[in-house]
C-alpha positions as CSV (number, residue, x, y, z in Angstrom):
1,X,166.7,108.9,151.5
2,X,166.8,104.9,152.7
3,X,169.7,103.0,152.4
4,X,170.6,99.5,153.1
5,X,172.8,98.4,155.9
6,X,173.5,94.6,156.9
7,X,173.3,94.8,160.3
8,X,170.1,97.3,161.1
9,X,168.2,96.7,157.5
10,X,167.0,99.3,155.3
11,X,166.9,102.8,157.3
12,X,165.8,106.0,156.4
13,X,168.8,109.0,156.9
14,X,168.2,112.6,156.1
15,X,170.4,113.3,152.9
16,X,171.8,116.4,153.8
17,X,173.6,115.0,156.9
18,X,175.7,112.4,154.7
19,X,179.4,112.8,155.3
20,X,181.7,113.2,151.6
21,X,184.9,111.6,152.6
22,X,187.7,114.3,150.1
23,X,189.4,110.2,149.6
24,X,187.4,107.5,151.0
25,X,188.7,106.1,154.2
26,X,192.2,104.3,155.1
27,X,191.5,101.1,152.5
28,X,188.4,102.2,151.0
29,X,189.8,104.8,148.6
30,X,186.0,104.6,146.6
31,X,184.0,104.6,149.0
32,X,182.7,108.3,150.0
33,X,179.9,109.1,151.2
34,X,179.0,108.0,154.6
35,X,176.1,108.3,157.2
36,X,176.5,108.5,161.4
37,X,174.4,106.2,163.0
38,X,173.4,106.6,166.5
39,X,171.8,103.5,167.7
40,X,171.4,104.1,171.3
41,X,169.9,107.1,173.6
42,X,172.9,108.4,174.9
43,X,175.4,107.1,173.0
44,X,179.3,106.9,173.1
45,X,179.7,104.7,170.2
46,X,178.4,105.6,166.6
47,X,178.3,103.5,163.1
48,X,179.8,105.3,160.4
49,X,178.1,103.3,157.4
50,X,179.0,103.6,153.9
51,X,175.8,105.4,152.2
52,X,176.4,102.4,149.0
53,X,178.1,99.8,150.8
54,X,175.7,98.0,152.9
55,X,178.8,95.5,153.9
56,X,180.8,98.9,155.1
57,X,180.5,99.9,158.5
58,X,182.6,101.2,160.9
59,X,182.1,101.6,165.3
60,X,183.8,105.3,165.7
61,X,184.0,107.3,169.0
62,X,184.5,110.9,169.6
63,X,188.4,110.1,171.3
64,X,187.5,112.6,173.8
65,X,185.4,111.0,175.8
66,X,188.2,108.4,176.2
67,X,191.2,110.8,175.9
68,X,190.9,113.8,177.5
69,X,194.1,115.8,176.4
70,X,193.9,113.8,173.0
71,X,194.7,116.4,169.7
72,X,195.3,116.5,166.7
73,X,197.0,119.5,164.3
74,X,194.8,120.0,161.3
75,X,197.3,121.2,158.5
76,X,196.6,124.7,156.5
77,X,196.5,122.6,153.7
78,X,193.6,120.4,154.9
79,X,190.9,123.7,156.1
80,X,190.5,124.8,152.8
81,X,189.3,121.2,151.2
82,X,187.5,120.2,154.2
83,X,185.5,123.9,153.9
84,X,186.4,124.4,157.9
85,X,186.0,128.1,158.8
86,X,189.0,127.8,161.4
87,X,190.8,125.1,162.2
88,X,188.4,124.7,165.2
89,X,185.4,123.7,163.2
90,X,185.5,120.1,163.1
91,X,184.2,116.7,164.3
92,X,187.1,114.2,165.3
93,X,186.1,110.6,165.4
94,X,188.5,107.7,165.6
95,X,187.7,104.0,164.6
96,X,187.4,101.9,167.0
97,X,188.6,97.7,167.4
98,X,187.6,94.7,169.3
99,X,190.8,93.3,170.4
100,X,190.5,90.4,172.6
101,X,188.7,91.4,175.2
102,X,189.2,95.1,174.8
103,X,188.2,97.8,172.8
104,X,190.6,99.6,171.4
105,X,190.5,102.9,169.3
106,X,193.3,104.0,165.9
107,X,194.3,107.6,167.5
108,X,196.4,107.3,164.7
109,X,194.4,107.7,161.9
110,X,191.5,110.1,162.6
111,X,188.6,111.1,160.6
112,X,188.2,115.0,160.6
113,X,184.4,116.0,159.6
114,X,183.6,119.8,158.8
115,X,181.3,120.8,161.2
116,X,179.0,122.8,158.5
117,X,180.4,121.2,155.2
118,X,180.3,117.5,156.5
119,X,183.7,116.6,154.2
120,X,185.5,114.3,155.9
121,X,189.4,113.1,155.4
122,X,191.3,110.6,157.4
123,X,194.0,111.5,158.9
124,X,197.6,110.2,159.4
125,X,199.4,110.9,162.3
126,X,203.0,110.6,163.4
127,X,202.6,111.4,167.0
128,X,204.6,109.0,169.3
129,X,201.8,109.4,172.1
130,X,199.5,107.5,170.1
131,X,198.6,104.2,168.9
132,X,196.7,102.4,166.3
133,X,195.1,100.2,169.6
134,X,194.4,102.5,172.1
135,X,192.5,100.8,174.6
136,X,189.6,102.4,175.5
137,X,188.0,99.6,177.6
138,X,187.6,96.4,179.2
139,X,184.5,94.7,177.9
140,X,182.8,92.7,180.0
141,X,182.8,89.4,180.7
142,X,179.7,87.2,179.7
143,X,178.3,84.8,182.8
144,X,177.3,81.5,181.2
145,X,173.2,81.0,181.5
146,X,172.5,78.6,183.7
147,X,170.7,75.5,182.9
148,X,167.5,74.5,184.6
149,X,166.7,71.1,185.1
């Protein structure tokens, strides 16, 4: 299946890997069906991009990799619609933010995929550990080019 996307063009993604948000994402209540980009090798950072949105992107980030100890209590009420086989079977990603000069994650409102079904809901935490900017990282600074005479 191809899709169009405004920052890499029309791209080709294999239909049975699309994610079905149950509701669409935090402000996006009609927008549901998503595809996870990897753009690099060995990536870290991912594009979740709306499958009819070209406009609709979002940078996400297994926390993880960022937060070691980082979880999250998946409700009984949420394994049945997202077809999870234990409360185990899951993806989490979070959305991540440029802030400044810092990139900065929303631990408070993470996207739970079904490892096998691929439904996907968005989470809203109440934790007190966590944060809607996280910071993840410093991005670096950008010498100026020189100028040659």
């Amino acid at each position: 299946m191809f899709i169009d996307t405004q920052r890499f063009g029309r791209i080709e993604i294999d239909e049975s890997r699309i994610i079905r948000f149950i509701e669409g994402p935090l402000g996006f209540p009609d927008r549901r069906r998503f595809a996870l980009l990897q753009t690099s090798p060995d990536p870290v950072f991912f594009w979740l991009q709306c499958v009819d949105d070209p406009y609709l992107a979002f940078v996400v980030c297994d926390p993880r990799a960022f937060v070691p100890d980082y979880e999250i209590g998946v409700r009984p009420d949420d394994v049945d619609p997202l077809q999870l086989r234990d409360p185990d079977d899951c993806q989490v990603l979070v959305i991540v933010n440029r802030v400044g000069d810092d990139l900065t994650a929303n631990l408070l409102g993470p996207i739970v995929v079904g490892a096998h079904s691929l439904y996907a809901k968005q989470l809203v935490l109440s934790d007190k550990r966590y944060s809607t900017r996280h910071r993840l990282m410093k991005l670096p600074t950008r010498q100026p080019v020189a100028k040659t005479a």
